[in-house]
N, C-alpha and C positions, 0 to 999 in steps of 0.2 A: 725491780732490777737492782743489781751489786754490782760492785767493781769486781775486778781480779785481783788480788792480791800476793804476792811472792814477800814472803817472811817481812810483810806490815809495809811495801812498796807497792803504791798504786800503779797496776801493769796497764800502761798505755791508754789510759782512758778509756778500757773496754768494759764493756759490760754485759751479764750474762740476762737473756730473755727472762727465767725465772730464778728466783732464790730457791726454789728444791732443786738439789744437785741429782737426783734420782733422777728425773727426767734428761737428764745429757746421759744416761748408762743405760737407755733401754734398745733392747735390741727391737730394729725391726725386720720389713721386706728387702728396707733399701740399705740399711747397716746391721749386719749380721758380723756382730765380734767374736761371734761363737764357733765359727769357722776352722780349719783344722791348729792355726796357729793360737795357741791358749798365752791370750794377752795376760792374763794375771801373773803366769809364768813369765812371759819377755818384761813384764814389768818389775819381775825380782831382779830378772838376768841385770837388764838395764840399773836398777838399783844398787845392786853390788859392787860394780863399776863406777861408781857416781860418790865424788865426796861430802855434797849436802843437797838441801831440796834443790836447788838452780841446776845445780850440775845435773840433777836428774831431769830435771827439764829439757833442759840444753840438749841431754843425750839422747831423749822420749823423742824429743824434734827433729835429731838429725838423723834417728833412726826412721821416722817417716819418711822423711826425705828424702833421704838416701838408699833406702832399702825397700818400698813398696813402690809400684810404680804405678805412676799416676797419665791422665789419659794425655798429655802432653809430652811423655816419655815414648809413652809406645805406639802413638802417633811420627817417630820418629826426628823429634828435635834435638839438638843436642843440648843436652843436660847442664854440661859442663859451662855452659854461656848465661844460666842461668841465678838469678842472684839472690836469690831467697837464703837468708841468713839468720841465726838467730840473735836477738838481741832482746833485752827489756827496756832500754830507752825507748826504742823506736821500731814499727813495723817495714823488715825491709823482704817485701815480695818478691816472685819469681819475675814477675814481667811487672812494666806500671801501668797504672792506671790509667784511662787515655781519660780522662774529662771529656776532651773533644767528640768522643765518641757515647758519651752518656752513661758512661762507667762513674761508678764511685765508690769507696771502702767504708762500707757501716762497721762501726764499732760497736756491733753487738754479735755476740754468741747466739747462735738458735738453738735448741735445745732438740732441733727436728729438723730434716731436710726441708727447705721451701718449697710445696708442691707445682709453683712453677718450673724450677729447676728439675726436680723429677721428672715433669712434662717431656721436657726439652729434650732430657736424659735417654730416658726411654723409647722417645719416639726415633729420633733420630741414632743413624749405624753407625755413623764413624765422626772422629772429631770435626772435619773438613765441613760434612754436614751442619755440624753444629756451630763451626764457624763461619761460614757462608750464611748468613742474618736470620740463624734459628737458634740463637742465645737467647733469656728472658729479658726482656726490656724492664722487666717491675715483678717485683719479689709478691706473694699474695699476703705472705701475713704482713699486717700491720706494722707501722714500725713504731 
């Protein structure tokens, strides 16, 4: 395992599952980037706009964020309450962490969906489902 790195700054004490970066760019079942939006292209667009690596970062994130919608969007929440912010101090999330509830934030990159979470995913139709206590309680890979 590595850190993350932004122009020789250690990013958040995170770190990636594997040192080959090829394995975070493979498409599979469940992440298919190959999709009609050609990410190599959004990632010039995004670039162009961007006046060093951070800002391209900055702008990679807030275009996820802002512009793809994720299943808490279209489950009907509003958005706009939500706090997910970019920063390199510090990770600040959409919602927090409940401890009480046995949640927790690993600081590691998977380089592959957890096939727990796949599980979960797929079985279940809609978020409500998924949040009514058919989230994963334990991740299967290894940590």
């Amino acid at each position: 395992m590595r850190g993350i790195y932004i122009m020789g700054v250690d990013l958040m004490n995170l770190k990636t599952q594997f040192n080959d970066m090829t394995l975070y760019l493979e498409a599979t079942d469940i992440i298919d980037f190959k999709q009609s939006l050609d990410v190599a292209d959004l990632s010039r667009n995004i670039a162009t706009l961007s006046t060093d690596e951070i800002d391209f970062i900055k702008n990679s994130f807030e275009y996820v964020r802002d512009k793809i919608s994720h299943s808490a969007d279209i489950g009907g929440n509003d958005s706009k309450r939500l706090k997910a912010q970019f920063s390199l101090e510090q990770e600040k999330l959409a919602f927090p962490i409940r401890v009480e509830k046995g949640e927790e934030d690993i600081p590691l990159i998977f380089a592959h969906p957890d096939e727990n979470v796949i599980k979960a995913l797929t079985t279940h139709k809609t978020t409500e489902q998924l949040w009514d206590g058919n989230l994963p309680t334990e991740l299967k890979y290894a940590l």
